[in-house]
N, C-alpha and C positions, 0 to 999 in steps of 0.2 A: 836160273834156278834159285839162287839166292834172293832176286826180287820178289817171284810167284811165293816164298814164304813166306816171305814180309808179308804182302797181302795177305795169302791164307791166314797167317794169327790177325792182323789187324781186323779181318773178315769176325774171325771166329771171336774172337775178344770185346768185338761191338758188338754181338748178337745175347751177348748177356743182359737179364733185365736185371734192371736197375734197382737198387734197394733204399727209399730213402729213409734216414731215420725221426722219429718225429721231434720234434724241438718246442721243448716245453718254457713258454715264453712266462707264462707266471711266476711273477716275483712272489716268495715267501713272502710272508707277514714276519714283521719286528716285533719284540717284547720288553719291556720294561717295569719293573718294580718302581711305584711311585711312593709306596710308602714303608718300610718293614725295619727292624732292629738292624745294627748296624755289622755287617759280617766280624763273625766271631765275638759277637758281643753277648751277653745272658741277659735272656727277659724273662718275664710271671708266665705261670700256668696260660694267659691266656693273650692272645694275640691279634692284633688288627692289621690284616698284611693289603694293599692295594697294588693294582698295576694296571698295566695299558697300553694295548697294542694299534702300529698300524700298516698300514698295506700300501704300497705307491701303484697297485695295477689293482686294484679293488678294493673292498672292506673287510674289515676285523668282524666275523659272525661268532666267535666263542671264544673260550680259552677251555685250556688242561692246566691243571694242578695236579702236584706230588709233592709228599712228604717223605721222606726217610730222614730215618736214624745214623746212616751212614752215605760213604760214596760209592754207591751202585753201579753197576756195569747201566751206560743211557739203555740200551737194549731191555733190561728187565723192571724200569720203573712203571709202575701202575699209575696211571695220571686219570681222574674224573674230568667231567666235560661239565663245564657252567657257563654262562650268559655273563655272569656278575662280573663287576672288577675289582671288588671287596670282597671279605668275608674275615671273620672272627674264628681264631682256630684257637681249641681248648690240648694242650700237651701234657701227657703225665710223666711223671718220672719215676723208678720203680723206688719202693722205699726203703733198698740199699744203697741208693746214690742219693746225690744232693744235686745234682745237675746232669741231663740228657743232649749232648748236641742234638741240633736237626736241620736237615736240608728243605727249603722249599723251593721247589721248580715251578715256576709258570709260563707256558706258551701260548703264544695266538694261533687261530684259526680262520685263514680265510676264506671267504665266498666259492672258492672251487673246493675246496677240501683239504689246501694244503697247509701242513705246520710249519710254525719257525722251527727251525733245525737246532739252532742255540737256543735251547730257553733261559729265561733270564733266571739268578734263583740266588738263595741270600742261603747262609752257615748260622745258625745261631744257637746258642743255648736255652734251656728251657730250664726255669727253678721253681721248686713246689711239689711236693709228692703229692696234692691231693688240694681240690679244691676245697672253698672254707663249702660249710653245707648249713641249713636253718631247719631246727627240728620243734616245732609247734608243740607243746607241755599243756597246753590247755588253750580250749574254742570253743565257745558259748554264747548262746545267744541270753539276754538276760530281759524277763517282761518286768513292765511298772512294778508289777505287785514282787517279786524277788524269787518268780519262778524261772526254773535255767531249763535250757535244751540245749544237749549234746550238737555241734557244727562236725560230721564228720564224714563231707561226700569227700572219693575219694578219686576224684574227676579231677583234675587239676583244670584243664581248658572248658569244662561245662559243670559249676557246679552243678549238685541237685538240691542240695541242704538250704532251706531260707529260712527267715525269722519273721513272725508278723511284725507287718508295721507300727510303730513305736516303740518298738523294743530296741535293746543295745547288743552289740556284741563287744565279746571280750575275748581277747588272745594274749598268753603267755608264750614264750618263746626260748630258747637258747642256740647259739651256734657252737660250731666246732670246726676245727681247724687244725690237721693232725703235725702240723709243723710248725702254728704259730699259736700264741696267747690270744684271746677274747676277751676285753676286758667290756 
């Protein structure tokens, strides 16, 4: 009696299919900050951050960047998708403070879709409430004889405004700079 059960579960117990789970052999992609201020250190308004990932079972196809202001739950950062391993990031700071921390996170991306889990990411402060700015006071074109025409297209990447040949232009200028001197 006692053997015929043993069978019957060994019976019953091998007639189960099999479930196998699939085993995701792709290594993540690694990140690395190659160039950026030093954690917790304060930098200018404007910033040159570099990095660079790489993959031991494929290739590094992008990266993701984020910026915040704080330490975020990883779940709710918004990260942009770029090719680049540079980029120039401009930070303001509100004009009741003199200094804004900020976080930058960068991950890779590789050839199958997958990210680095740890992105690499640097702490820094940011000082400046406002960049300096250049405000053109007079633009002129000036012919031989000391007739002037107004230069006033307002196209920055295409002007329209030209001056005939032989003539000069003339530009006045000032800057400003709401937290430092101009001299």
């Amino acid at each position: 009696g006692v053997l015929l059960w043993v069978i019957l579960l060994g019976v019953l117990g091998g007639c189960r299919e099999q479930t196998e789970l699939p085993i995701d052999r792709n290594a993540p992609p690694e990140t690395v900050l190659t160039g950026a201020p030093g954690d917790s250190q304060t930098a200018f308004y404007t910033v040159h951050l570099f990095w660079s990932g790489f993959d031991e079972d494929g290739e590094v196809v992008g990266y993701e960047w984020a910026v915040t202001e704080s330490l975020p739950d990883p779940d709710t950062i918004e990260y942009r998708y770029t090719t680049r391993t540079d980029s120039v990031f401009r930070f303001s700071v509100p004009q009741n403070s003199e200094v804004l921390g900020h976080r930058f996170y960068v991950r890779a991306i590789d050839n199958e879709g997958k990210q680095d889990p740890t992105p690499a990411f640097t702490f820094f402060a940011s000082r400046n409430t406002c960049a300096p700015e250049v405000i053109f006071t007079r633009s002129v074109g000036l012919s031989p004889t000391g007739e002037t025409v107004a230069i006033n297209s307002t196209n920055a990447f295409a002007p329209t405004d030209t001056i005939p040949s032989g003539w000069s232009a003339a530009f006045s200028w000032r800057g400003e700079d709401c937290d430092a001197v101009i001299r």
